[in-house]
N, C-alpha and C positions, 0 to 999 in steps of 0.2 A: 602545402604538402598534399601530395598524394593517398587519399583513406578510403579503408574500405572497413565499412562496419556488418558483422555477420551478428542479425535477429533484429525484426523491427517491430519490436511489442514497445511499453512506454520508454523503456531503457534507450535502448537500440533506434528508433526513430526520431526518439528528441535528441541523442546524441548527434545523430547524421547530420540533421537540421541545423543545429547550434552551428556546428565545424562547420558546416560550408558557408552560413552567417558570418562565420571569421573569416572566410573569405578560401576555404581549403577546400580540392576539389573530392567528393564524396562519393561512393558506391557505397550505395544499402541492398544486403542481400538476405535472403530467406527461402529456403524451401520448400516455405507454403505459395504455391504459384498462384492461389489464388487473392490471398495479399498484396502479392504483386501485381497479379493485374487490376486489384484496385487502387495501387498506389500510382501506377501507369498511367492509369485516367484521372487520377486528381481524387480520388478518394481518400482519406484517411479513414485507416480499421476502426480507431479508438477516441475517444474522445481527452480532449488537454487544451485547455486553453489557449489558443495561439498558434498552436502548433499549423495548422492546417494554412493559415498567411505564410508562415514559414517558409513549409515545404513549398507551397506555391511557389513564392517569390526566389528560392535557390534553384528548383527545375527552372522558372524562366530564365535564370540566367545563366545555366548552364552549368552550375556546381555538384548539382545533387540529380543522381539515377539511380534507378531499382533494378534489381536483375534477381532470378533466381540459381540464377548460374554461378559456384565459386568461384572458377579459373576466370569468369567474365570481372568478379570481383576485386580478385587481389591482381589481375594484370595492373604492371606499373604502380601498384601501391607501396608505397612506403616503411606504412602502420596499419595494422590490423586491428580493429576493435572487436572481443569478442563479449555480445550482448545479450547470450542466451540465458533461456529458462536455468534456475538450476531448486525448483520446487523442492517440499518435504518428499522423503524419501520414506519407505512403511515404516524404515526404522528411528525415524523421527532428525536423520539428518538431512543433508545436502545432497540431492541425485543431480549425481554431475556426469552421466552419459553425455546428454547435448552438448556441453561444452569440451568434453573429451573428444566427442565425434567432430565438431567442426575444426578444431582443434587440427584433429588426423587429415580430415579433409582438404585442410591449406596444406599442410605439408606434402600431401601429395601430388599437388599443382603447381607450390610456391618455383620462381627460379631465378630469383633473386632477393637480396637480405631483405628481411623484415623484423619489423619488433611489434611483436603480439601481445594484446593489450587483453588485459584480465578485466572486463568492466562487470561483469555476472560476479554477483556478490557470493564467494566459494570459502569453505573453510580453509585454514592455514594447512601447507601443504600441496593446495591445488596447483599453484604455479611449478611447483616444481615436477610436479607429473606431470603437467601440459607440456613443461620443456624434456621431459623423458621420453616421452610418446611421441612428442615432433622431432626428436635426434633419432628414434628406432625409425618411423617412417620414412626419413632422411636415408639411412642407411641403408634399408630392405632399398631401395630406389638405388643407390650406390651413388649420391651425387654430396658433394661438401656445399652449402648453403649457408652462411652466418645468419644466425637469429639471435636474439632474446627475447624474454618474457618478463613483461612490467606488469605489476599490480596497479591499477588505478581506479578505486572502487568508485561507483557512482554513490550522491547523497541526494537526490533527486525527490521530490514528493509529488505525488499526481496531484495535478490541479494548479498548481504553480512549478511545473518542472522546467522550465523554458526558462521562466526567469531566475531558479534554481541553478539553472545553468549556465544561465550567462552573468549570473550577480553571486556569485558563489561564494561561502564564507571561507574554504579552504580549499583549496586540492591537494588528496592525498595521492604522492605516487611513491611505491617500491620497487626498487632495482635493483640489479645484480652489479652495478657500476655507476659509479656517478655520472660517467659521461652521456650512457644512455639513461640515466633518468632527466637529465639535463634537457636531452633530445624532447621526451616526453612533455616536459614543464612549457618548454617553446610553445606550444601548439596553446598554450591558455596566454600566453605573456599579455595578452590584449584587454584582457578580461578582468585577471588579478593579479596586484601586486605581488611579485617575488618571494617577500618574505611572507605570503600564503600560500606559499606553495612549498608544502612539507615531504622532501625528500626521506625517504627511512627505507628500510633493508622491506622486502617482497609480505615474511611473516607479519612483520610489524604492520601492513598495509592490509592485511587480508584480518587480521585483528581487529585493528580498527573500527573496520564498519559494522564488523557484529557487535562491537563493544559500546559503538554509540549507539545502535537500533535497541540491542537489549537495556540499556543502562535509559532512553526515551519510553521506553515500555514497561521500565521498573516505575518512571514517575506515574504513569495512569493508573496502573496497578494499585498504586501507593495508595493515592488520591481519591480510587475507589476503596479501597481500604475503609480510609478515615470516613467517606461519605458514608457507607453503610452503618459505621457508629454512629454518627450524628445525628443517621434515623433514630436510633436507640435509645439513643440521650439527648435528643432535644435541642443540638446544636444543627447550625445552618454551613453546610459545606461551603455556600460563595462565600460568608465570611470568610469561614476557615483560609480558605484558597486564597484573597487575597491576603488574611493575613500572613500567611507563609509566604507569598509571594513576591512581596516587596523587599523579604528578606535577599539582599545581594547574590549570597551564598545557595540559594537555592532558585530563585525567580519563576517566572509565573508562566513560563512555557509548559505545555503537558502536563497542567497539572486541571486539569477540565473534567468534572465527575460527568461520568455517562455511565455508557451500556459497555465501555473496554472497547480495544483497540482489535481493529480486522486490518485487512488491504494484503499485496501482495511481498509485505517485509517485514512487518513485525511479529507474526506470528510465528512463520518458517524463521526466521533467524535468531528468534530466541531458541527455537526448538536444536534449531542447527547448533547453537553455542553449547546446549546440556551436552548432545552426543557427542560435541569436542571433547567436551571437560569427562567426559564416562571415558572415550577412550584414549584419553591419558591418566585416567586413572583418579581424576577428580569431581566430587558430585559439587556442583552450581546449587548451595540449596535455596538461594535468594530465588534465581533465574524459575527454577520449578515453580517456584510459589506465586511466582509472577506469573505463568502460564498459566499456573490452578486458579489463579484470581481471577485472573481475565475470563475464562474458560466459564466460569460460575456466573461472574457478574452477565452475562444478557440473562443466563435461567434464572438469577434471583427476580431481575424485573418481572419476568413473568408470572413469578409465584405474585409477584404484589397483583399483576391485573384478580389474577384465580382469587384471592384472598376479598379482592373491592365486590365481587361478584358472588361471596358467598361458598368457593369451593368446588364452581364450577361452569367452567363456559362454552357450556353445551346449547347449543344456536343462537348465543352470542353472534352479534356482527363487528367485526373487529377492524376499523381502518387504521391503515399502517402507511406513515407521512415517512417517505425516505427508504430507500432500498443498496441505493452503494454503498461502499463504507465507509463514507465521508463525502465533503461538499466537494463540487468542482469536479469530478470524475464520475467514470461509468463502469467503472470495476470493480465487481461483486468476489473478487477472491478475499474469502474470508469474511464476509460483509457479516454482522451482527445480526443480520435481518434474516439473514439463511435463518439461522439456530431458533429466532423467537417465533418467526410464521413456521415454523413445523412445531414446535412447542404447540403453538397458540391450534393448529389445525390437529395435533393430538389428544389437544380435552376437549374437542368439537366445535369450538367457533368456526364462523365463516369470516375470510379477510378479504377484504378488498383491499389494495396498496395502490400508491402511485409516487412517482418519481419522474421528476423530469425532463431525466436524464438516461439512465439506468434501467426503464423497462424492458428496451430489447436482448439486453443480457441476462437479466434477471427470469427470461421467459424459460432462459436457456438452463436454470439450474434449480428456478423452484420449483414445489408441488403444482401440479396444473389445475389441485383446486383453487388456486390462488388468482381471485378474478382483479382485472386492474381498470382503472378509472381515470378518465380524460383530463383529468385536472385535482389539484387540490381541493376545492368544493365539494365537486361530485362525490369525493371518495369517502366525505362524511356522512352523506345525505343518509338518512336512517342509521347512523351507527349505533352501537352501545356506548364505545369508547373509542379514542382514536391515541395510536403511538408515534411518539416523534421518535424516528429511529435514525433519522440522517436531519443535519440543522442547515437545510436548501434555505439561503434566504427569501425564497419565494413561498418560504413557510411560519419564518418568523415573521412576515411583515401581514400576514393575513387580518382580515376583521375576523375577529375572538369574537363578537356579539353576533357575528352571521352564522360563523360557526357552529356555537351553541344552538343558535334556532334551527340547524339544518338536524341535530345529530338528534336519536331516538331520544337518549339518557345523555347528558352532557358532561359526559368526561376526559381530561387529559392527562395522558401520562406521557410528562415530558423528561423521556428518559435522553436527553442531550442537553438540559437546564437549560433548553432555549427561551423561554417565556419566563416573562416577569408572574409570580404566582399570583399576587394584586392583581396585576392587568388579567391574569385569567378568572378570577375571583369575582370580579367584574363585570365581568362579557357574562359571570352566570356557568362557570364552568365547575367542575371541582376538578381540583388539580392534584397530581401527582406526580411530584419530580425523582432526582438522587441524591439523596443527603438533604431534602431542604425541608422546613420547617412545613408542617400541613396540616388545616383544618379540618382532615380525616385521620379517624385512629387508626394506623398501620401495627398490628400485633409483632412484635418479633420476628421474623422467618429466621429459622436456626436450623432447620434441614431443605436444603433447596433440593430441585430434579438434580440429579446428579449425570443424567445423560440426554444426549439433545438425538440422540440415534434411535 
């Protein structure tokens, strides 16, 4: 089949990739021109595992092109995939300009049928404005064009999205007719079995994926929950976790105490789910509290550093292991690490961080007193303390006895329970993880910073 995918950020570019993998010829377009001409030359913007063999291997063979040009786009296309942004909006929902605009923009070019594909993850509702805005534009033009519009949300995770992709546990598509969702289903048939591929009405599809992203984000939330009691009380969260874990009915995905959940979907689409449920006229009061949990848990870490330090980390040297937010990626939207290095440079420490992965984006959003270091080592050498704030295997596997000898005062707060506390206890470290058991006394915290601004 003929595709043309409009936005090539992680969505939008590993989708192009994948389809033309199955063999479908692909037009990726954007207009940021300067994306393009590095994806022209063999550049990839972003980093994902694989993805860059990908792209390679479909330009050489002639399936996959970039243009910033739409009409160059959807010439002769079939399907449209639309791949864009649709960010928090000030009012804490879905700003869905970009995808309204590209939206308008095929229609003004389109001149033969196509089915426009909703891949930008939009509140319920959105399909059917894209298809009101594409029949007005149609009309102001005065030409008759058949279209529809299929919901087909992406379920993609940075770091494994390619294989996400192409090993997929379900595909969800929504249509206005079976026959065209049928159409739709085709284009995966290679990939997965049939009966994973869940046909349901456009609402039901745009549902969905806010329904798994918030209800995946109630489990961390949860799970930080209970870890912060267990400081309390004495109890050890990894036990807790597996023991909850093993139970069938609940299992041991997402359910990993840390510093809470960042990236560029679980945040906004919890947000985006409240402002649904507000205006229809229902308050989400789980969903809120999920947000307020998360929201809290990186500041409560921070109050532990303030706390180990006496009340105040005023030229404190603070290195910080980990900057994306999460392993496998370089994408700092939302990253945990924002909120605790401006905490941490707000009661006067000085950080040094390193990543990597992640620093040349991270240069782009943190404070620029934030100096950064050649490698994991170097970034202790003199520390006070150092924070695991992303679990890069190139951080778990380090010598714990080097470490300690490099750092001023030998502490670890392993706010990702990446490290066995033993093994850090060991090396000569004092440790402090989420929820786990510690041979330093941690007092209560019962009023955390309540703003990271």
């Amino acid at each position: 089949m003929d595709i043309a995918v409009i936005g090539t950020g992680y969505v939008g570019l590993v989708t192009g990739a994948c389809l033309a993998e199955l063999g479908h010829r692909v037009v990726c377009m954007d207009r940021d021109k300067e994306k393009i001409s590095l994806l022209n030359n063999g550049v990839i913007p972003i980093y994902e595992k694989g993805l860059d063999e990908l792209v390679a291997r479909n330009v050489a063979a002639g399936r996959l092109r970039f243009t910033d040009r739409m009409i160059e786009a959807i010439r002769g296309a079939e399907a449209v995939f639309l791949a864009v942004g649709t960010p928090t909006a000030a009012d804490g929902g879905a700003e869905l300009s970009m995808i309204f605009e590209a939206a308008e923009q095929i229609a003004m070019v389109m001149e033969s049928p196509l089915i426009l594909i909703q891949k930008s993850t939009c509140p319920v509702g959105t399909s059917v404005e894209i298809e009101r805005r594409v029949a007005a534009v149609l009309a102001k033009r005065g030409v008759q064009i058949p279209f529809h519009v299929v919901v087909n949300p992406e379920f993609l995770r940075e770091g494994t999205a390619v294989t996400d992709f192409m090993q997929p546990d379900r595909v969800v598509i929504g249509a206005d007719t079976a026959e065209v969702g049928e159409r739709v289903a085709m284009l995966y048939e290679k990939i997965v079995p049939k009966e994973r591929i869940l046909l349901m009405d456009r609402a039901s599809a745009e549902m969905t994926k806010y329904a798994a992203n918030a209800f995946l984000a109630t489990k961390i939330s949860f799970i930080n929950e209970i870890a912060n009691l267990c400081e309390l009380v004495g109890a050890d969260i990894e036990s807790v976790r597996r023991g909850i874990g093993t139970d069938t009915r609940i299992g041991p995905a997402f359910l990993a105490a840390g510093i809470g959940y960042g990236g560029s979907c679980f945040p906004k689409d919890v947000k985006a789910l409240i402002k649904t449920g507000k205006d229809a006229g229902y308050q989400l009061r789980i969903l809120e509290s999920v947000d307020e949990v998360n929201r809290q848990q990186r500041i409560r870490q921070v109050e532990k550093v303030i706390q180990h330090f006496g009340g105040s980390l005023e030229g404190k040297r603070i290195a910080v292991w980990g900057l994306a937010f999460k392993p496998g990626t370089d994408d700092m939207r939302e990253a945990p690490a924002i909120d605790v290095i401006h905490c941490l440079l707000r009661e006067g420490a000085e950080v040094v961080a390193y990543d990597p992965i992640a620093m040349p984006q991270a240069q782009r959003v943190l404070d620029q007193r934030v100096r950064y270091a050649s490698d994991a080592l170097s970034c202790v050498d003199g520390a006070d303390a150092v924070l695991l704030l992303t679990e890069w295997p190139e951080f778990l596997g380090l010598d714990l006895h080097l470490v300690a000898q490099k750092m001023a005062t030998p502490v670890l707060f392993d706010f990702r329970n990446g490290f066995s506390p033993n093994r850090a206890y060991e090396a000569g470290l004092t440790y402090i993880g989420v929820g786990r058991k510690t041979k330093v006394s941690l007092k209560p915290i019962t009023e955390p910073i309540t703003s990271t601004k």
